[in-house]
TORLO-844108 format. One record per residue (C-alpha): z negated, x, y; residue number from 1. Coordinates in pm, whole numbers, always signed. Layout:
% TORLO-844108
- w u v k
- Z X Y NUM .
...
//
This chain:
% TORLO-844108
- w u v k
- +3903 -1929 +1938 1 .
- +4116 -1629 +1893 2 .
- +4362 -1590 +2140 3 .
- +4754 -1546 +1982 4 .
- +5049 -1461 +2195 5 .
- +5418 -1458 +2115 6 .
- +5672 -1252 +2169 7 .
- +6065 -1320 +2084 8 .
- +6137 -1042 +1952 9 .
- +6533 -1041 +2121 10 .
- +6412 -1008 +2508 11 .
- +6291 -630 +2363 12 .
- +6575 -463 +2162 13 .
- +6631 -165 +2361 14 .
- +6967 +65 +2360 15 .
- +7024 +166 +2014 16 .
- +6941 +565 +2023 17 .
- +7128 +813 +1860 18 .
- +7010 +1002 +1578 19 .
- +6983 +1400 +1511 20 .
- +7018 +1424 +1138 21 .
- +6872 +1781 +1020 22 .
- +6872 +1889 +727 23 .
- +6581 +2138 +569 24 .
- +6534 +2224 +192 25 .
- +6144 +2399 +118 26 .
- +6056 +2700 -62 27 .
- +5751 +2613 -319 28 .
- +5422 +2653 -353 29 .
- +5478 +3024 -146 30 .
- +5332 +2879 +177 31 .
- +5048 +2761 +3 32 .
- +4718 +2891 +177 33 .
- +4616 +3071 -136 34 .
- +4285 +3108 +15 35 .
- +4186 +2765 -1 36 .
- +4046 +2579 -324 37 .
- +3791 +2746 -566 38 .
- +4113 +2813 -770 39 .
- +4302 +3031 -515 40 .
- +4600 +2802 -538 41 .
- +4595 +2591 -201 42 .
- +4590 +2265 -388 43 .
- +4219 +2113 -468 44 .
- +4238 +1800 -670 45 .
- +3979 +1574 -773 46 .
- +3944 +1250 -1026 47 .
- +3682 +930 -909 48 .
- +3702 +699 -1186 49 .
- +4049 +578 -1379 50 .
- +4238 +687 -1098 51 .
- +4188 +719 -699 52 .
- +4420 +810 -375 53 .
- +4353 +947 -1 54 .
- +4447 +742 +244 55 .
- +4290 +951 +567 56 .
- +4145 +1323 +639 57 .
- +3968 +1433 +890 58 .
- +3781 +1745 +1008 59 .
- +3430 +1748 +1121 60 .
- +3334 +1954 +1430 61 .
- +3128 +2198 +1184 62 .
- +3456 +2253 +983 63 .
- +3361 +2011 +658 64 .
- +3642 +1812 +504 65 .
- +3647 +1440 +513 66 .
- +3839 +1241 +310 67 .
- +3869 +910 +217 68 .
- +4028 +654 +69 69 .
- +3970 +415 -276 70 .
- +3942 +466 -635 71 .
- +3957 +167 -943 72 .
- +3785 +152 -1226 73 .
- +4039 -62 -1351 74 .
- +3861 -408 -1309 75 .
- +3880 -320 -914 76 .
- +3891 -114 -620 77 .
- +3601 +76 -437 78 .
- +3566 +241 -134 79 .
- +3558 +604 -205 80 .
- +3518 +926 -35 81 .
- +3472 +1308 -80 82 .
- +3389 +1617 +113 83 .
- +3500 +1947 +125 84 .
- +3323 +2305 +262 85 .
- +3560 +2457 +460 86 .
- +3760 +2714 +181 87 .
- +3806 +2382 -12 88 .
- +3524 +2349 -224 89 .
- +3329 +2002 -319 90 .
- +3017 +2010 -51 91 .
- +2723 +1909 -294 92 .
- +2517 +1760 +9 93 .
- +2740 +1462 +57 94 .
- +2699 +1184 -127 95 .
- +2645 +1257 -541 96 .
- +2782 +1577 -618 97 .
- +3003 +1555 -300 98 .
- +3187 +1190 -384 99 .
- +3066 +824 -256 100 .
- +3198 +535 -392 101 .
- +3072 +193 -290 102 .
- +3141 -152 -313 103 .
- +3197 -415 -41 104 .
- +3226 -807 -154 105 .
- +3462 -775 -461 106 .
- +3739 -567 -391 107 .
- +3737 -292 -98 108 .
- +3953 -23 -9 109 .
- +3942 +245 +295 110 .
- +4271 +337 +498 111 .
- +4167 +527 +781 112 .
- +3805 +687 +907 113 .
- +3711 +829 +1226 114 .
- +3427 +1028 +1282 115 .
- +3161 +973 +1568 116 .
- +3055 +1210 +1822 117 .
- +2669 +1197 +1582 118 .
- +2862 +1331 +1288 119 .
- +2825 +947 +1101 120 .
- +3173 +832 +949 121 .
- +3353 +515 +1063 122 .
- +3575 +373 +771 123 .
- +3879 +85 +826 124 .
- +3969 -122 +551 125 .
- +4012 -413 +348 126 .
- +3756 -593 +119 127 .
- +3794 -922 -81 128 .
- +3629 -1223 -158 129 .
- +3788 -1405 -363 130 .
- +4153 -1475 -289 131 .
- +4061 -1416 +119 132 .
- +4112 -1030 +270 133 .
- +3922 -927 +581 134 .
- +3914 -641 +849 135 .
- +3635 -457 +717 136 .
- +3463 -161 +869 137 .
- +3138 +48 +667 138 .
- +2993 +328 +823 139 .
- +2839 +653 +673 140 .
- +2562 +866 +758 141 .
- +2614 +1240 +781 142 .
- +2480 +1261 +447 143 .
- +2705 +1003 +297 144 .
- +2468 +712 +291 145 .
- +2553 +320 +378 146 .
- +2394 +343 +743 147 .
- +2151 +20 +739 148 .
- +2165 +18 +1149 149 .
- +2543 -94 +1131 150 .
- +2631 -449 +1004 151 .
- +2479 -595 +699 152 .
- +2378 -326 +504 153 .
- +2607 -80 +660 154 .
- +2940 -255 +664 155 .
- +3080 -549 +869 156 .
- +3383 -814 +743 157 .
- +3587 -1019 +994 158 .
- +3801 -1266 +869 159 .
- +4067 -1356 +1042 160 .
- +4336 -1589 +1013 161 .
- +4451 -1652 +599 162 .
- +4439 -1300 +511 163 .
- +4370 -962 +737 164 .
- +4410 -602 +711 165 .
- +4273 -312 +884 166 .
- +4534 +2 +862 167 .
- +4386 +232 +1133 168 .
- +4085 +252 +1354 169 .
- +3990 +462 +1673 170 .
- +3682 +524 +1827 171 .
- +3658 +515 +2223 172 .
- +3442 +742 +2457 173 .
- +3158 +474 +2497 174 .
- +3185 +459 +2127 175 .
- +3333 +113 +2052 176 .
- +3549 +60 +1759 177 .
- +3898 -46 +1772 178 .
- +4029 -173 +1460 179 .
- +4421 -227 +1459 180 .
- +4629 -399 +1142 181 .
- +4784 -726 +1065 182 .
- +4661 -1074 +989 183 .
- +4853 -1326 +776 184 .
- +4942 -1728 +939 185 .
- +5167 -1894 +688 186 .
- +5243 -1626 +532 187 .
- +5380 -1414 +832 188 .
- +5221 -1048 +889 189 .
- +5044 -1049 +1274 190 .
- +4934 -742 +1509 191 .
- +4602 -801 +1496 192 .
- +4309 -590 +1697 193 .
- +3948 -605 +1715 194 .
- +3713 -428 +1887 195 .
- +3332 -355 +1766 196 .
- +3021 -224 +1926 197 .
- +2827 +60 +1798 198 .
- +2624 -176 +1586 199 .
- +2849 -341 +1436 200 .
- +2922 -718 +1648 201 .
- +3204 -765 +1786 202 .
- +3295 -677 +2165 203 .
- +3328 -1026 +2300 204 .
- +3412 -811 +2607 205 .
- +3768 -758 +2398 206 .
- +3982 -1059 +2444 207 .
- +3666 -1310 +2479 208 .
- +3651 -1300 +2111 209 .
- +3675 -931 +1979 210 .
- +4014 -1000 +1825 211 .
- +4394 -1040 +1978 212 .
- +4655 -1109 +1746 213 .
- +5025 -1080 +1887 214 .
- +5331 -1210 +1705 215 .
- +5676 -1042 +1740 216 .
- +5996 -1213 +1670 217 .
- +5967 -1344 +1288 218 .
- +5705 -1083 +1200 219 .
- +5470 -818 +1253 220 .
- +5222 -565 +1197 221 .
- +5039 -249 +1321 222 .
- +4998 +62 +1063 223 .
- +4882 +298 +1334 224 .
- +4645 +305 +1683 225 .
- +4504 +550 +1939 226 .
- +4377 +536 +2245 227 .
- +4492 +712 +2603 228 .
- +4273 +922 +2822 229 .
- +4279 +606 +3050 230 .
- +4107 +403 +2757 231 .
- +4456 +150 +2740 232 .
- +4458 +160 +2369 233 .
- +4836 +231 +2170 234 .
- +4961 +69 +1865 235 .
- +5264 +140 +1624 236 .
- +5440 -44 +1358 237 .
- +5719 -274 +1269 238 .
- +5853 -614 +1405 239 .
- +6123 -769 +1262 240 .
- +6470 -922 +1382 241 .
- +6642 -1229 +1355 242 .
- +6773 -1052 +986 243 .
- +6419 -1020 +926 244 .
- +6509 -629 +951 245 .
- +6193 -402 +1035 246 .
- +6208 -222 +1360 247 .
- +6015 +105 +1522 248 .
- +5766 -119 +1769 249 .
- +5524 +23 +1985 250 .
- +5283 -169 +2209 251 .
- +4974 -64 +2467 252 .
- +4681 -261 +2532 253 .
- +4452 -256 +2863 254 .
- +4107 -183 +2769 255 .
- +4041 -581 +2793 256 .
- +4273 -661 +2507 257 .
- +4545 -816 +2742 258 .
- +4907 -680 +2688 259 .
- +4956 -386 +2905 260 .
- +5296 -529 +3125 261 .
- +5363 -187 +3294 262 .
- +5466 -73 +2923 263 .
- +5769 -126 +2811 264 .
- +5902 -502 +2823 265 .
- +5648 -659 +2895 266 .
- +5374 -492 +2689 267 .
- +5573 -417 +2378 268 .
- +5855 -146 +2282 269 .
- +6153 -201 +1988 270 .
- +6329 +97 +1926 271 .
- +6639 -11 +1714 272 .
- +6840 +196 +1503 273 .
- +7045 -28 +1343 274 .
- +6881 -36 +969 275 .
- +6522 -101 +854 276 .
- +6299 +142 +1021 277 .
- +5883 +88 +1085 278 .
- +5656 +295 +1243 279 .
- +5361 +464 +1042 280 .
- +5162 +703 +1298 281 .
- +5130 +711 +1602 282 .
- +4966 +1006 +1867 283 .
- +4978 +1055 +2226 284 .
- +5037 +1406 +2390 285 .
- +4782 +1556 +2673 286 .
- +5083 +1441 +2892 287 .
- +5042 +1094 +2791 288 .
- +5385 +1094 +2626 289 .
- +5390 +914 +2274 290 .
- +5501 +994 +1957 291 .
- +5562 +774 +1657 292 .
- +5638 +892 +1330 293 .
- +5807 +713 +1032 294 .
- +6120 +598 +824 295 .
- +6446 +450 +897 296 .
- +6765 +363 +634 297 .
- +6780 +189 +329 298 .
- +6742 +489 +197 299 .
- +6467 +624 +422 300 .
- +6460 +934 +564 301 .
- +6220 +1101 +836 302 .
- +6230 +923 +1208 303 .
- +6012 +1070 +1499 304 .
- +6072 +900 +1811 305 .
- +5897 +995 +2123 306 .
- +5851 +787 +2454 307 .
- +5753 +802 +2800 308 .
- +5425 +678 +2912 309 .
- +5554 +356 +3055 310 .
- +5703 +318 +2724 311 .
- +6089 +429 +2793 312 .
- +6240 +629 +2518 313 .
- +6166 +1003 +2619 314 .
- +6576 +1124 +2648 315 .
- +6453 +1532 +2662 316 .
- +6299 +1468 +2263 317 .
- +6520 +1587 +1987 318 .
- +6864 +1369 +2004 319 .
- +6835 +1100 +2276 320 .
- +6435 +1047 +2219 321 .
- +6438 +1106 +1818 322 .
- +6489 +1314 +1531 323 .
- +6588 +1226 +1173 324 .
- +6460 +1486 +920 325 .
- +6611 +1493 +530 326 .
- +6389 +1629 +314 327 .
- +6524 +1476 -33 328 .
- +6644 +1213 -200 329 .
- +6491 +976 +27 330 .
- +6177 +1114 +279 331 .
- +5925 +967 +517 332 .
- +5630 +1065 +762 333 .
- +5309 +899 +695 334 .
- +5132 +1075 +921 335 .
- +5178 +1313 +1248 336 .
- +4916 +1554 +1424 337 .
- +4973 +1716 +1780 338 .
- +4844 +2120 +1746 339 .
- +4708 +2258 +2064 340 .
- +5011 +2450 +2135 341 .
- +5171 +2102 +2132 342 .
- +5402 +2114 +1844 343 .
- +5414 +1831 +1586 344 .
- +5332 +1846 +1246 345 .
- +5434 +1551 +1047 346 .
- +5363 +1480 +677 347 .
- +5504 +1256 +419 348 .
- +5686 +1231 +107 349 .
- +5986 +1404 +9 350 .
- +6152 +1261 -316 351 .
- +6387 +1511 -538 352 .
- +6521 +1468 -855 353 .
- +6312 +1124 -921 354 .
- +5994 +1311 -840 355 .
- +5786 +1257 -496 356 .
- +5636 +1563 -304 357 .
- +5453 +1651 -45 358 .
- +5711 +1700 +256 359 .
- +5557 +1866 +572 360 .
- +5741 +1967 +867 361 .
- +5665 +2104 +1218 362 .
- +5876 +2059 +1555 363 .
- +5875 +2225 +1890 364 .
- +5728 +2034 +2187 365 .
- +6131 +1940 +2259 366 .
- +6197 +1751 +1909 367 .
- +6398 +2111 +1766 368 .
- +6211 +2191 +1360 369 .
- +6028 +2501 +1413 370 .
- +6152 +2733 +1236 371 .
- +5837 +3022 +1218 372 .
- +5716 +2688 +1006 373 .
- +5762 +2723 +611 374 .
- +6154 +2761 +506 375 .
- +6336 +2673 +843 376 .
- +6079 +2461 +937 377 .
- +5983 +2225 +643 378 .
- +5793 +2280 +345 379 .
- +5831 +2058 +19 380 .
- +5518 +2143 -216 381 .
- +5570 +1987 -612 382 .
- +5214 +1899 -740 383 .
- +5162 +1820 -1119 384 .
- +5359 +1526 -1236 385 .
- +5438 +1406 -871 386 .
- +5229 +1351 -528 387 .
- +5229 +1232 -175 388 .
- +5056 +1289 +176 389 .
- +4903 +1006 +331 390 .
- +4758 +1224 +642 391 .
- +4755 +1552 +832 392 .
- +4475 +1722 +1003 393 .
- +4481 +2054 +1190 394 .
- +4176 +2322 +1181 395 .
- +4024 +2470 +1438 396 .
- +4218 +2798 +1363 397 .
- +4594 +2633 +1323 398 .
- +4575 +2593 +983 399 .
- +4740 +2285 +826 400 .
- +4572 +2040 +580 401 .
- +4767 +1704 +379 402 .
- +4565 +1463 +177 403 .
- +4718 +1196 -49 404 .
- +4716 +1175 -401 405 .
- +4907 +1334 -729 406 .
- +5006 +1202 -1065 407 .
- +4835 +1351 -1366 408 .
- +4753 +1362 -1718 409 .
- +4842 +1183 -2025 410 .
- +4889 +838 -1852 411 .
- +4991 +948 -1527 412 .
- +4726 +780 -1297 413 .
- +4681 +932 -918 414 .
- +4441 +1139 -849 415 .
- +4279 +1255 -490 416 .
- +4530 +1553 -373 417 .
- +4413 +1808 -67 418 .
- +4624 +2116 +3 419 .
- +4604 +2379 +305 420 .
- +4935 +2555 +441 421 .
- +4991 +2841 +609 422 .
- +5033 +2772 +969 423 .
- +5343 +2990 +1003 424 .
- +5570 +3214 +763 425 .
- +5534 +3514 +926 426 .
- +5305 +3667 +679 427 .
- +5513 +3732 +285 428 .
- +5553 +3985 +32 429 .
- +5861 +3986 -251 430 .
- +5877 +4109 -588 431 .
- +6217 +4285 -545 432 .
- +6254 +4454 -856 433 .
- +6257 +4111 -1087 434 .
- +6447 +3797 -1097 435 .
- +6253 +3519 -1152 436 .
- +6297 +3300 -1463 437 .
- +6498 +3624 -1642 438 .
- +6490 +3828 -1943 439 .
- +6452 +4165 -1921 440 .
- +6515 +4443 -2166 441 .
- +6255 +4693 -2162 442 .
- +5865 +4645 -2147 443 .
- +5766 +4878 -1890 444 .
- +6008 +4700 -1580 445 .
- +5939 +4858 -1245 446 .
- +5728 +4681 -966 447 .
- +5847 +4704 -643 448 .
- +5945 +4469 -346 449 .
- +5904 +4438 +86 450 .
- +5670 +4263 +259 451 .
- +5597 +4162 +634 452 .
- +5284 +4404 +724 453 .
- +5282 +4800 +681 454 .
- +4981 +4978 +600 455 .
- +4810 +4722 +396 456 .
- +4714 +4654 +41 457 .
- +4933 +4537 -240 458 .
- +4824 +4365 -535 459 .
- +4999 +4326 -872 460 .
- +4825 +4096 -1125 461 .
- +4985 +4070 -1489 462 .
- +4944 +3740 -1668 463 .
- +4666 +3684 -1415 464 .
- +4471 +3972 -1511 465 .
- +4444 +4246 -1252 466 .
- +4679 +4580 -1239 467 .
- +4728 +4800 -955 468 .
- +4677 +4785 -579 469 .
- +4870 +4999 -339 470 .
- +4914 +5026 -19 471 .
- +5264 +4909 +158 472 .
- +5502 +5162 +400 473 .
- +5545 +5184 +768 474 .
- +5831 +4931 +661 475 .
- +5632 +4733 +431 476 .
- +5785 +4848 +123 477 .
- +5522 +4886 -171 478 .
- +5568 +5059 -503 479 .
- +5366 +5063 -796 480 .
- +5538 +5203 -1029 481 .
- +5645 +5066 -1410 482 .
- +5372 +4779 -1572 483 .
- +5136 +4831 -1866 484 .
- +5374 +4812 -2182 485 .
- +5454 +4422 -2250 486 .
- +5449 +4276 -2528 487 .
- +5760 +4032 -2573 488 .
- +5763 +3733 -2469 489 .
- +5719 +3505 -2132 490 .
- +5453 +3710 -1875 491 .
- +5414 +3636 -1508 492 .
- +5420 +3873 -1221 493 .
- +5216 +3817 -930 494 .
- +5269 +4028 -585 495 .
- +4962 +3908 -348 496 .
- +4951 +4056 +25 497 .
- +4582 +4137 +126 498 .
- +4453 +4197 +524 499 .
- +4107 +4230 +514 500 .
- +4039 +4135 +133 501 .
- +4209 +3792 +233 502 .
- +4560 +3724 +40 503 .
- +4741 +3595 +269 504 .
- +5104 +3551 +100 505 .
- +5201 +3592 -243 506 .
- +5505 +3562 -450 507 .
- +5528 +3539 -837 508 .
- +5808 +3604 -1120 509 .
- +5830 +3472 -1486 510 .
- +5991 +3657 -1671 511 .
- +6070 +3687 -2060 512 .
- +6077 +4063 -2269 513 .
- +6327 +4043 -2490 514 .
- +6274 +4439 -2602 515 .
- +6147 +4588 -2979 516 .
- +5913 +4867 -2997 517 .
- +6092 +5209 -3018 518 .
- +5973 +5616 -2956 519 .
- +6201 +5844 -2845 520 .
- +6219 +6236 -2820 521 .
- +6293 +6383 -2446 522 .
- +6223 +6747 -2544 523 .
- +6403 +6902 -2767 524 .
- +6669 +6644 -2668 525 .
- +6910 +6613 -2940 526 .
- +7194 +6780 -3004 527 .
- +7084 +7040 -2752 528 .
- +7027 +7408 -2735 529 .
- +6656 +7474 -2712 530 .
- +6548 +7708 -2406 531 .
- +6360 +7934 -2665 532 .
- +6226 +7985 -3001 533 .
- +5908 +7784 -2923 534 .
- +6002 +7462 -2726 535 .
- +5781 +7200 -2606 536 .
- +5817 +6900 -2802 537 .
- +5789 +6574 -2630 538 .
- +5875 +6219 -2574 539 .
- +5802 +5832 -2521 540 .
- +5751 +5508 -2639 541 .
- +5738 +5139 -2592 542 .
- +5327 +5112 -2687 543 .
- +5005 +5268 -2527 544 .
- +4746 +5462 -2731 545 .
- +4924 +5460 -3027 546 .
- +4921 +5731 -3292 547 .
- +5252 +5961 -3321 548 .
- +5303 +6193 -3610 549 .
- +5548 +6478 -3583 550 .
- +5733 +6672 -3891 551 .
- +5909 +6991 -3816 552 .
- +6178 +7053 -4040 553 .
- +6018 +6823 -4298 554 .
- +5712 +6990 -4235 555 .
- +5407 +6813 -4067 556 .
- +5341 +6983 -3735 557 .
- +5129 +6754 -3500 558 .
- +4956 +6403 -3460 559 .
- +4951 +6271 -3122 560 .
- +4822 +5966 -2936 561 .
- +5065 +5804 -2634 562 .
- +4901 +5814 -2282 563 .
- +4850 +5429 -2127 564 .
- +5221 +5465 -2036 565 .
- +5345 +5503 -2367 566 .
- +5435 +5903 -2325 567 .
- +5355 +6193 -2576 568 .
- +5344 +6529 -2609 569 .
- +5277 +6756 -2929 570 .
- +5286 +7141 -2688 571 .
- +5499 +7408 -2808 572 .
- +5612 +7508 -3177 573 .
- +5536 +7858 -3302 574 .
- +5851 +8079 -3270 575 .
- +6103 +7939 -3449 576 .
- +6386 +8135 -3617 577 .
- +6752 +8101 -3470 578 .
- +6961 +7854 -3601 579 .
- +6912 +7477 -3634 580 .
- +6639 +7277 -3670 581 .
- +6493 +6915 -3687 582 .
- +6201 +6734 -3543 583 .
- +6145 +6367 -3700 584 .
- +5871 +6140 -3497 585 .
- +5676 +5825 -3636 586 .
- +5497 +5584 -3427 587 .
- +5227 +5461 -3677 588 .
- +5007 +5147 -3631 589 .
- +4582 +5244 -3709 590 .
- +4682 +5066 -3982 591 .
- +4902 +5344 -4122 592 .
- +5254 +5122 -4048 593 .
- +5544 +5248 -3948 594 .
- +5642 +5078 -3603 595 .
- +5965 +5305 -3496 596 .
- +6100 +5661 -3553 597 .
- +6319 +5936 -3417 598 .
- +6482 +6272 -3469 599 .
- +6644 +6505 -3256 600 .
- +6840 +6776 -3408 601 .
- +6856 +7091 -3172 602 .
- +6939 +7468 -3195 603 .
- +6748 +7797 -3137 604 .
//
């Protein structure tokens, strides 16, 4: 018999806490780690079936990406799962051609995996039979595989209650699973927890049954667990109030599935806030202090919340304990990550202009946005037709990754979504010399701009095809000079910082050449008085290698070809008798065509 405990949810409410609103608008796609995805664009994106989303990522000790999450093929949902080498490309060994997509009862779907000490992947979900939803756990081999030795055939469903749902999972040092979610009695969400042995059974150890549900004034449920150093295992999600309003709710566990009474009031935490808020991550410091991550408002924006470890609101964190972050519209975290320095990254969606985006932003150790973090802080990152994080992992090396999904193609179904960030803005380089999204008036504009490291390489790529490198100043100015001729018409202008070979930052322009072909005559300028009787004649134009012929006072005197710049020169005339004189230039197509002409009138 499962054991169920109540809790009124009134006995909890805490002080309402007062809220830092901060405000942070994102540049684009400029913090995008460049280097990652076989593209070079920071975003890798991948299609299982009619249309699949990431729910969790994680990083495997060798580096490998792990993500996970479901797919449909319209008639239902399958587990589904993909793995990436380490600069973002599809790892081949895992699974078929890198995905694995498999089936439990009739219906199944993955919302979190953790990854065992022996490299084999844990995955927390749902699968159906029928009308009935269970806690369902499969696990993986390192190869991708159904591992036989775990369950029936690799995977293993509880049912509990009339409905259940596993949201997150967490593995413990003697490598027990905890699976945390919600359960359904008459028709009112539960926390629910159940804890697993290596192989699969239950832990009868847990609660004398494996599984603890826990009711919380009118209704509840758990979206996010971890575990403590100690082993008492944390939980975070909503409970609602007499209103049946949603509220931040946090509650510990000891390691025997009893309520943890030292925590909060007795066991359990509500954090108030006076509108609809719910907790969707949760992570505990190497202090033991918590941190939950979420929404709050009706129309939601960003709340992070931290506590102490007896589960007291943490007054030295942000405003009072939390920190409301706008990144849109409306804006969320679905996910936080602690880095080793101990700031917090938190990822979620950002909604502008009726669109969703990925919305990442990083905090100090103190609750304050970081500001050596993308644009003051926060970065909001516009992917195809619309997209969203699910979950954040850190590398090794600092670097950020955010997994969800994006909306694509003709019938805008999701699609799996993985980007890397740079893990600080300190590294940039401008294109100074154009306005992006302008028209310019001549087809050879300069190329110039600053960037943040002297004494390394600049890059200039034209319409994605490769120009000039250079190398930037002791200030980190770079020059290269005026652009191949362009044709008119919409080109794009791409700066890229190198150290090493690496880009590391890069900025872009679009711009549109509104300019006609034309040849001009620099020497003899006209209407001048030539320095002798035998002046160099001279000049330029809008096109490269293209023929110029020359008539001296209606005479033909020269045919030329313009250098890759567009300039000309015929030499010197033979002496030339005082008085005035004419030179008339025609920029000719190898077709014979006239493109543009000249004439400069002068004096001897």
């Amino acid at each position: 018999m499962v054991k169920k405990m109540i809790i009124k949810n009134r006995s909890l409410y805490i002080p309402i806490i007062l809220l830092n609103f901060i405000s942070h608008y994102a540049k684009a796609s400029e913090n995008l780690d460049t280097t990652f995805s076989p593209n070079n664009t920071g975003i890798v994106t991948l299609q299982v079936n009619v249309e699949s989303v990431i729910n969790k990522i994680k990083i495997q000790s060798d580096g490998k990406i792990v993500t996970a999450g479901y797919s449909t093929n319209g008639n239902g949902n399958f587990n589904t799962l993909a793995r990436y080498n380490t600069g973002g490309g599809i790892d081949t060994s895992f699974g078929t051609s890198g995905q694995v997509v498999n089936l439990v009862a009739s219906n199944s779907k993955i919302n979190d995996i953790a990854i065992q000490t022996d490299g084999k992947i844990v995955a927390g979900g749902i699968s159906s039979s029928g009308t009935v939803n269970s806690f369902t756990l499969t696990r993986y081999t390192t190869t991708g595989a159904l591992d036989s030795s775990f369950g029936s055939s690799g995977s293993v469903t509880t049912t509990i209650n009339d409905n259940a749902f596993v949201q997150s999972i967490a593995i413990q040092t003697d490598g027990k699973i905890v699976a945390a979610g919600n359960s359904i009695i008459n028709k009112q969400p539960n926390f629910t927890l159940a804890r697993y042995n290596t192989n699969g059974t239950l832990d009868t150890t847990f609660n004398g049954t494996g599984i603890v549900t826990l009711i919380i004034g009118q209704q509840s449920a758990i979206n996010s667990v971890a575990i403590q150093s100690d082993g008492k295992i944390v939980v975070g999600g909503y409970a609602t109030d007499s209103n049946f309003t949603n509220q931040f709710t946090v509650a510990r566990y000891n390691t025997n599935g009893s309520l943890d009474t030292s925590f909060g009031n007795n066991g359990v935490t509500i954090t108030t806030t006076g509108l609809i808020s719910t907790i969707n991550s949760v992570a505990i410091q190497s202090d033991g202090k918590i941190l939950a991550s979420g929404f709050t408002g009706n129309n939601p924006q960003m709340l992070l919340v931290r506590y102490n470890s007896n589960g007291s609101i943490d007054s030295s964190f942000g405003t009072s304990g939390s920190v409301i972050t706008n990144l849109g519209d409306t804006s969320y975290s679905n996910a936080i990550s602690i880095q080793s320095d101990g700031k917090i990254v938190s990822a979620g969606n950002a909604f502008r202009n009726e669109v969703n985006n990925f919305g990442i932003t990083r905090y100090n150790t103190n609750g304050s946005v970081d500001t050596s973090f993308g644009n003051n802080g926060s970065m909001v990152i516009a992917i195809k037709n619309g997209a969203e994080p699910n979950s954040v992992a850190i590398q090794s090396d600092g670097q950020i990754l955010a997994a969800g999904y994006t909306i694509c193609g003709q019938f805008n179904k999701p699609e799996f979504a993985l980007i890397r960030v740079n893990k600080s803005n300190n590294q940039y380089i401008t294109l100074n010399s154009l306005v992006n999204n302008s028209v310019i008036n001549t087809r050879r504009p300069n190329v110039q701009g600053t960037s943040s490291t002297s004494r390394v390489t600049a890059k200039i790529l034209i319409d994605g095809v490769f120009f000039a490198t250079g190398t930037t100043s002791t200030t980190g100015a770079w020059n290269l000079g005026q652009t191949n001729i362009l044709t008119g018409g919409l080109h794009v202008i791409e700066a890229d910082l190198l150290l090493t070979g690496n880009k590391v930052a890069g900025s872009a322009r679009q711009i549109t050449v509104n300019a006609t072909d034309s040849i001009t005559i620099t020497s003899p300028a006209n209407n001048t008085m030539a320095p002798n009787n035998h002046p160099t004649v001279s000049g330029g134009s809008t096109l490269a290698n293209t023929a110029v012929l020359l008539y001296l006072d209606g005479k033909y005197f020269n045919y030329v070809t313009t250098d890759s710049n567009g300039n000309w020169s015929a030499g010197a005339t033979a002496g030339l008798a005082g008085g005035n004189h004419s030179i008339i230039v025609f920029l000719v197509t190898s077709s014979g065509n006239t493109i543009a002409t000249a004439i400069s009138k002068f004096t001897v």
